[in-house]
C-alpha positions as CSV (number, residue, x, y, z in Angstrom):
1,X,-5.9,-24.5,26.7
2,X,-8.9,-25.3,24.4
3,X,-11.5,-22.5,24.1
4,X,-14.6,-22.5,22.4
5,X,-14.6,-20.1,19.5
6,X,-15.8,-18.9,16.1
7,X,-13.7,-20.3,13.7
8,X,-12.6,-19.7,10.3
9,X,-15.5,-20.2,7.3
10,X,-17.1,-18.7,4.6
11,X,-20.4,-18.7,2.1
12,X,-19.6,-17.7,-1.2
13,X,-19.0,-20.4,-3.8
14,X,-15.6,-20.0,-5.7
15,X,-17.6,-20.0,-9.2
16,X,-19.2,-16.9,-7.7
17,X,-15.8,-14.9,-6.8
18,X,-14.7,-15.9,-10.5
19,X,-17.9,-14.4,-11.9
20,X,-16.8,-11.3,-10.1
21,X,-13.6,-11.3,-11.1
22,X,-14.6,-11.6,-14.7
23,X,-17.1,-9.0,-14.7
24,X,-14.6,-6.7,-13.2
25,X,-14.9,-6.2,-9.5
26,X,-14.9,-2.7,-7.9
27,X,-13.2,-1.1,-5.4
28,X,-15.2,-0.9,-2.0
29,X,-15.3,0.6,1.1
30,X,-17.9,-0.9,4.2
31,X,-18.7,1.1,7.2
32,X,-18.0,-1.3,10.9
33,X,-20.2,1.0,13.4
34,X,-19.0,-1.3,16.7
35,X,-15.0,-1.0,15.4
36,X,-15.6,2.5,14.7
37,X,-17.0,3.2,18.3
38,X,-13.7,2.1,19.6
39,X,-11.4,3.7,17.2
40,X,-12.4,6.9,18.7
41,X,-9.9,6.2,21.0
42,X,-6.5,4.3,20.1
43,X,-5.6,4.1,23.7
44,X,-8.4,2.1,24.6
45,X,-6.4,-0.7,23.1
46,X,-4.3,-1.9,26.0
47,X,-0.6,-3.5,25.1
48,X,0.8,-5.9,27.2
49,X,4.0,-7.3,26.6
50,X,4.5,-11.5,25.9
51,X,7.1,-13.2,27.9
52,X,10.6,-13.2,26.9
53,X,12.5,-16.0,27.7
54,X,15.8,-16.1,29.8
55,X,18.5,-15.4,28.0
56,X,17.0,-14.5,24.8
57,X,15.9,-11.2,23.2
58,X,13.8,-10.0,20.4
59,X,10.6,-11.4,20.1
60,X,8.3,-11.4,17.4
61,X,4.8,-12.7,16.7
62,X,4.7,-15.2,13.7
63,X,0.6,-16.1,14.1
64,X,-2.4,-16.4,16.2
65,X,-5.3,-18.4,16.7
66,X,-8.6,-16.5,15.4
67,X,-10.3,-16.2,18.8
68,X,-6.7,-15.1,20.0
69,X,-6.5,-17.6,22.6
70,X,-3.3,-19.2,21.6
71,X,-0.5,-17.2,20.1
72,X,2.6,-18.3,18.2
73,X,6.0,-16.0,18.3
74,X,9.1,-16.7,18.3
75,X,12.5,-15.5,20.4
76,X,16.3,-14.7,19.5
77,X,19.6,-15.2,21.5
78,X,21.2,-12.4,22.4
79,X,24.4,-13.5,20.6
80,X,22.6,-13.5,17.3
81,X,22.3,-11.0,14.4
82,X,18.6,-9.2,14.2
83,X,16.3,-10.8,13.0
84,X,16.6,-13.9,11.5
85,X,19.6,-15.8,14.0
86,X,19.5,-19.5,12.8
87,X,18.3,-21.1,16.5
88,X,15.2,-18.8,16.6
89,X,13.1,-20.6,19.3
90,X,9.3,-20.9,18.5
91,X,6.7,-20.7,21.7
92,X,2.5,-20.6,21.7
93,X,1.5,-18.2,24.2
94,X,-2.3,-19.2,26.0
95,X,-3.5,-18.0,29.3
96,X,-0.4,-16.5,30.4
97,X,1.5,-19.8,30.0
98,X,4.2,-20.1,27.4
99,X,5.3,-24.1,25.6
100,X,8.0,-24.2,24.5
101,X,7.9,-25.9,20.9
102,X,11.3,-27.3,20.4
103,X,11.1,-27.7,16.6
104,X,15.1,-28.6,14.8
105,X,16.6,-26.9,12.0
106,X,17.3,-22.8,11.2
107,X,15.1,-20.5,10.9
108,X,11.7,-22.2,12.9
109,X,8.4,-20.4,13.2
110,X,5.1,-21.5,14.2
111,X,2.4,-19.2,11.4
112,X,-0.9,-20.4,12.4
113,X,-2.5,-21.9,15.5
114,X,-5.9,-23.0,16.6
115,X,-7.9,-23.0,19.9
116,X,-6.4,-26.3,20.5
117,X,-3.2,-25.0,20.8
118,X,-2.1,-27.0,17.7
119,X,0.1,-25.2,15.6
120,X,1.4,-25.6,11.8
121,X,5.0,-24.2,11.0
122,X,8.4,-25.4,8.9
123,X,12.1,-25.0,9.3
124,X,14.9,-25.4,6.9
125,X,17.0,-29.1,7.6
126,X,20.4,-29.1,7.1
127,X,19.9,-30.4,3.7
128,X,18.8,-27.0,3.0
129,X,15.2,-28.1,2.1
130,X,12.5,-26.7,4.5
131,X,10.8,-29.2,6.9
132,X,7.0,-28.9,7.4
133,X,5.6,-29.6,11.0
134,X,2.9,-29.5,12.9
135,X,2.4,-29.3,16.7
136,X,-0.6,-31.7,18.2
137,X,-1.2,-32.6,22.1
138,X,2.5,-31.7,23.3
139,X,4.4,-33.3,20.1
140,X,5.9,-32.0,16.8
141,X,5.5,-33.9,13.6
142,X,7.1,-33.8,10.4
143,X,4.0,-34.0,7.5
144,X,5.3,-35.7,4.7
145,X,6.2,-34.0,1.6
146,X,8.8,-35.4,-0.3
147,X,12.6,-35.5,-0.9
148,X,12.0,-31.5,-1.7
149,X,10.8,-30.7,1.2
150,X,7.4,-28.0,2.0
151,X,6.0,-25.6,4.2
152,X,3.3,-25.9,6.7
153,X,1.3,-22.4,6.8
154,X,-1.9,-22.4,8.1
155,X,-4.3,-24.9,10.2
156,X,-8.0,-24.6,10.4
157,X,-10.0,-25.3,14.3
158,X,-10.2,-29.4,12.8
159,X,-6.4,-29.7,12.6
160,X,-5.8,-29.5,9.1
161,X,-3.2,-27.8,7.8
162,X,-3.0,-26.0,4.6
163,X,0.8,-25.6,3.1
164,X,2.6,-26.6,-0.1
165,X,4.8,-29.1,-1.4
166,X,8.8,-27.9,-2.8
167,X,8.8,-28.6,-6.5
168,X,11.8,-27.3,-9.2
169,X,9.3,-24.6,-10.5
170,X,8.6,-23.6,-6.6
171,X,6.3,-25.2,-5.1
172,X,2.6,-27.2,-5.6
173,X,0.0,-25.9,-2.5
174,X,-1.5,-28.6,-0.8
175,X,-3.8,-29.5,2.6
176,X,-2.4,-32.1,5.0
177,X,-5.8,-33.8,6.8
178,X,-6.4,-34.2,10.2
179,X,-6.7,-37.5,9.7
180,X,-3.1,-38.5,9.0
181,X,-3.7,-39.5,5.5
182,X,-1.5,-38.2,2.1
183,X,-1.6,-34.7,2.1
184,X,-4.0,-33.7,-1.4
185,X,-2.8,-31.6,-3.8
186,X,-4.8,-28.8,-5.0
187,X,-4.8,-28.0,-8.6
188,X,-3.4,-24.7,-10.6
189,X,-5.3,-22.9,-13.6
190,X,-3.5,-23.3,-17.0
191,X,0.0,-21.5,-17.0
192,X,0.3,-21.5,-13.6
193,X,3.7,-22.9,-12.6
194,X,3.8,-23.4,-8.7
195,X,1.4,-22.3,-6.3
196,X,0.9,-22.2,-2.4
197,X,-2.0,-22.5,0.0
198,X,-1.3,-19.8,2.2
199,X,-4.6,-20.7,5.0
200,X,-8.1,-23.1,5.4
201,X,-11.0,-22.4,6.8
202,X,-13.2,-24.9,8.9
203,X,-15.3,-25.8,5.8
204,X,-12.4,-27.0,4.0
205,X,-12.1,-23.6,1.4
206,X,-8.5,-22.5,0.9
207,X,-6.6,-19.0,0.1
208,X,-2.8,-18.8,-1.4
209,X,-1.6,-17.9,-5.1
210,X,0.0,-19.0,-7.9
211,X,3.0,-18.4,-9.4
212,X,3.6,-18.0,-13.5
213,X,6.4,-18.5,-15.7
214,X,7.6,-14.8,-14.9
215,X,7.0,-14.7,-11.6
216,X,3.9,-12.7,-10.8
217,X,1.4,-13.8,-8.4
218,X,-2.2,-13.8,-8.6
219,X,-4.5,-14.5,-5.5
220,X,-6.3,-17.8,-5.6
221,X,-9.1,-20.2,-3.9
222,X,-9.9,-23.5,-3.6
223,X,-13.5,-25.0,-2.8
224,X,-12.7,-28.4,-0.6
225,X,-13.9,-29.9,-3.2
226,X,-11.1,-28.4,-5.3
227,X,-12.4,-26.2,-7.8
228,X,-9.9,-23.4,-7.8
229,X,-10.9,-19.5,-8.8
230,X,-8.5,-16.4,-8.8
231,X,-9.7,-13.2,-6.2
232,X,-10.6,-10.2,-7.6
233,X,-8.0,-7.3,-8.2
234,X,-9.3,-3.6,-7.6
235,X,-10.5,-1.8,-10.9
236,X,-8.5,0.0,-13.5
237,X,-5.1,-1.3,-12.3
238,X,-2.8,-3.7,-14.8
239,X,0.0,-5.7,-13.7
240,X,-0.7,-6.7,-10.3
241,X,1.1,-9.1,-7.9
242,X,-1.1,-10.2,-5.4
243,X,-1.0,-13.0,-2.4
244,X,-3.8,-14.2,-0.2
245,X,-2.1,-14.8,3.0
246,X,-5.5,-15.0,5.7
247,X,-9.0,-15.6,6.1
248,X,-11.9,-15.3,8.5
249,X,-15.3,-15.6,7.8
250,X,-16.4,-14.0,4.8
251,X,-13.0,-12.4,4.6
252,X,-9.6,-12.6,2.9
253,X,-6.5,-10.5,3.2
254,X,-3.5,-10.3,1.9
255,X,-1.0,-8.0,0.0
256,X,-0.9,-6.9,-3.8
257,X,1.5,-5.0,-5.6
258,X,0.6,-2.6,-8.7
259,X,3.1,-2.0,-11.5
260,X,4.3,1.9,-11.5
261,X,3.6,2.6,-7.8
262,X,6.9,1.9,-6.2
263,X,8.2,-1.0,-4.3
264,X,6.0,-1.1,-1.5
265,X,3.0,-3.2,-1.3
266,X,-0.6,-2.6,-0.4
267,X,-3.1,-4.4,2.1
268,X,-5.8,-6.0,0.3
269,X,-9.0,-7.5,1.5
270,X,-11.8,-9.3,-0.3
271,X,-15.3,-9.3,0.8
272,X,-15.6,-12.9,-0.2
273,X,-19.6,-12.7,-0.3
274,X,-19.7,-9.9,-2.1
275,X,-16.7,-10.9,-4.8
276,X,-15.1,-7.6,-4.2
277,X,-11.8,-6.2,-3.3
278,X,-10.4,-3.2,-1.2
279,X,-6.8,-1.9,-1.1
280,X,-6.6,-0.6,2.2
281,X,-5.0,2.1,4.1
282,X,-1.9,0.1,5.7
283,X,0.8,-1.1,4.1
284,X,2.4,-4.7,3.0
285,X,0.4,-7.9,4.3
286,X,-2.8,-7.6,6.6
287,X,-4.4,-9.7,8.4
288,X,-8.4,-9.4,8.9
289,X,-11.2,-10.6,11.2
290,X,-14.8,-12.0,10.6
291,X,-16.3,-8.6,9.8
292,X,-13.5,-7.3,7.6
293,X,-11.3,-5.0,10.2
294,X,-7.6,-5.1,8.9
295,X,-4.5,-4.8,11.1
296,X,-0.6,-4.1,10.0
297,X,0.8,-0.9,10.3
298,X,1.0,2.8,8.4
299,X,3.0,3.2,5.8
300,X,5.5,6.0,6.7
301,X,9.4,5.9,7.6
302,X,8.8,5.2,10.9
303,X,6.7,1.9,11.2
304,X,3.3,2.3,13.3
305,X,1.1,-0.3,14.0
306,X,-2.7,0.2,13.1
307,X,-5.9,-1.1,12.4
308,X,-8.4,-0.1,9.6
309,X,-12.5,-0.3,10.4
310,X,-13.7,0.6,7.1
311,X,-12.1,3.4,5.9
312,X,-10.4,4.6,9.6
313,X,-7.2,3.8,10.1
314,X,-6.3,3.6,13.8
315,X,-2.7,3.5,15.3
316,X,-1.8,1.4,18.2
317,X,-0.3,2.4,20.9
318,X,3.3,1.7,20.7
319,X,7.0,2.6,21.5
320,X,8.6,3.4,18.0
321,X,11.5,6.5,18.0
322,X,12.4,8.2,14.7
323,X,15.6,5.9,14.4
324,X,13.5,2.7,13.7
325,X,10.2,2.1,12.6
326,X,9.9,-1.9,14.9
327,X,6.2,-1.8,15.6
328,X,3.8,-3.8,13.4
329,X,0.1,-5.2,13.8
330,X,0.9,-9.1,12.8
331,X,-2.7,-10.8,13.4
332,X,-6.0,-10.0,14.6
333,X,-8.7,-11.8,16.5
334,X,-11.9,-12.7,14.7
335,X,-13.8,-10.4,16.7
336,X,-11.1,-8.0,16.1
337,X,-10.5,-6.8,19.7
338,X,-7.5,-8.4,19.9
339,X,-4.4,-7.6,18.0
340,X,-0.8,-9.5,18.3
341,X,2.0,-7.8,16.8
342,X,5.7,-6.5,17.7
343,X,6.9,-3.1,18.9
344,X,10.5,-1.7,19.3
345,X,12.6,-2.2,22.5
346,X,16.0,-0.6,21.7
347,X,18.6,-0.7,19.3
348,X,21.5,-3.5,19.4
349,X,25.1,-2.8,19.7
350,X,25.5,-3.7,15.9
351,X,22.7,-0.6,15.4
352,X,19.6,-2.8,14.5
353,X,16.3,-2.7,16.1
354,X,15.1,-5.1,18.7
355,X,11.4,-5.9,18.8
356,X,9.0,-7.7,22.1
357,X,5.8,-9.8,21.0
358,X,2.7,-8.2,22.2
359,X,-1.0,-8.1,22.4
360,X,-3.6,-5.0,22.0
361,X,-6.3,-5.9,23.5
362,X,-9.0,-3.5,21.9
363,X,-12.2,-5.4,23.9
């Protein structure tokens, strides 16, 4: 299942982004001419549904490698309770095979895969403390992280795997090597009191948050070297709450949250050579490819699942009814012509949606 690719990395120093940060970054908006040809057309992105297991019901995509090749999701039994049932069972999908990744405990998902169809995740033991594992050449591992337990999130074309460690105050981020050794913790500014490392590129550089003492999040970096910097935050807005959840290239993504404008959340992405920051036009996390093309979905009651090419928003073609709003844009590829996400089925007898794991293939 290996497959060449362009893998995750980036230019940009962290000292510059905090430069940028400090001076105040602005608000942006880039034209992409060659996503912007194919957004003409929102059918030209073909869906094809992924496999759904025998007996089970209700997939959804959790992650994606970033040439698409190998795609994580997950599946329910149909005698469970939407949408998170206890015995979810975690799969990678790659040339129209599926593995099954038999991986113990409640609530197991698989958020980040590479070409090499190795895949970082965690479940919760019965201790209650989550379980961080990663899936190499046909076997699951448990990466060590203490008697509190961690969370495996994202793993770079090498094999490492970028996660945190469970503290008291929440949680320290840290990047488990490829090489077996102790997993390294990265460090957090002054008043920071728990942090995550939410993905890592090839070159080693790191995107997550960190936590204060009230709460609030503020998107961070980490050099491999690491020398840690906060991302920008759009101009003119005050109490922000913002994650960085993926990267690609020169670009980062996430969510952020502004103080005074409701309880939904915004897509963000930061033009990491530029130090700058966009709030896009889709709501709640995105994730972005190598030229800065964001996918997730529209805000609105009824969900839609979209991509944004500059300032275009696309939808995707999906299946959603004015009941439920079940179709979403979870990951995109790094050439961005090919989007994995979920889309409605049906509603359950206890009146809650049911989803299928899919693939737009925009190409």
């Amino acid at each position: 299942m290996e497959t060449n690719r362009r893998r995750k990395g980036r230019k940009l120093l962290a000292a510059g982004i905090a430069g940028a940060a400090a001076a105040g970054a602005t608000v942006f908006a880039v034209q992409f001419a060659s996503a912007e040809e194919a957004a003409q057309d929102a059918q030209a992105c073909v869906r094809t549904a992924l496999p759904i297991p025998e007996g089970l019901v209700s997939t959804g995509v959790s992650g994606m490698s970033d040439d698409g090749s190998v795609i994580a999701y997950y599946a329910l039994p149909l005698d469970q309770s939407w949408p998170d049932g206890l015995g979810a069972f975690p799969r990678l999908y790659s040339d129209g095979e599926v593995t099954d990744v038999p991986m113990p405990g409640d609530h197991p998902r698989l958020y980040d895969a590479n070409s090499a169809a190795e895949a970082a995740g965690y479940a919760t033991g019965s201790n209650g403390r989550d379980v961080p594992y990663l899936w190499s050449g046909g076997e699951l591992t448990a990466l060590p992280a203490g008697e509190d337990g961690g969370r495996a999130m994202g793993i770079n074309e090498g094999g490492d795997v970028a996660g945190l460690r469970q503290t008291f105050d929440g949680g320290v981020p840290v990047v488990w090597p490829a090489d077996g050794s102790d997993p390294v913790e990265l460090p957090l500014p002054e008043g920071a009191k728990s942090g995550v490392a939410h993905d890592i590129g090839d070159d080693g550089f790191v995107v997550g948050a960190y936590y204060d003492e009230n709460g609030t999040a503020t998107a961070y970096s980490w050099t491999a070297d690491g020398e840690g910097a906060a991302l920008p935050v759009p101009e003119g807005v005050e109490g922000v709450f913002a994650i960085a959840t993926d990267l690609n290239g020169d670009w980062a993504s996430g969510q952020l949250w502004v103080s005074g404008e409701g309880e939904k959340a915004a897509g963000v992405r930061w033009n990491l050579a530029e130090g700058t920051v966009e709030r896009t036009g889709l709501d709640h996390e995105v994730a972005v490819s190598a030229d800065g093309t964001v996918a997730g979905f529209v805000p609105g009651t009824v969900t839609k699942a979209a991509y944004q090419a500059g300032d275009e928003v696309v939808e995707l073609p999906g299946v959603a009814v004015p009941e439920w709003g079940g179709d979403a844009a979870e990951e995109i590829s790094a050439d961005w012509t090919l989007i994995a996400g979920d889309v409605y089925i049906e509603t359950d007898d206890a009146g809650l949606p049911v989803t299928n794991a899919v693939v737009w293939d925009c190409a």
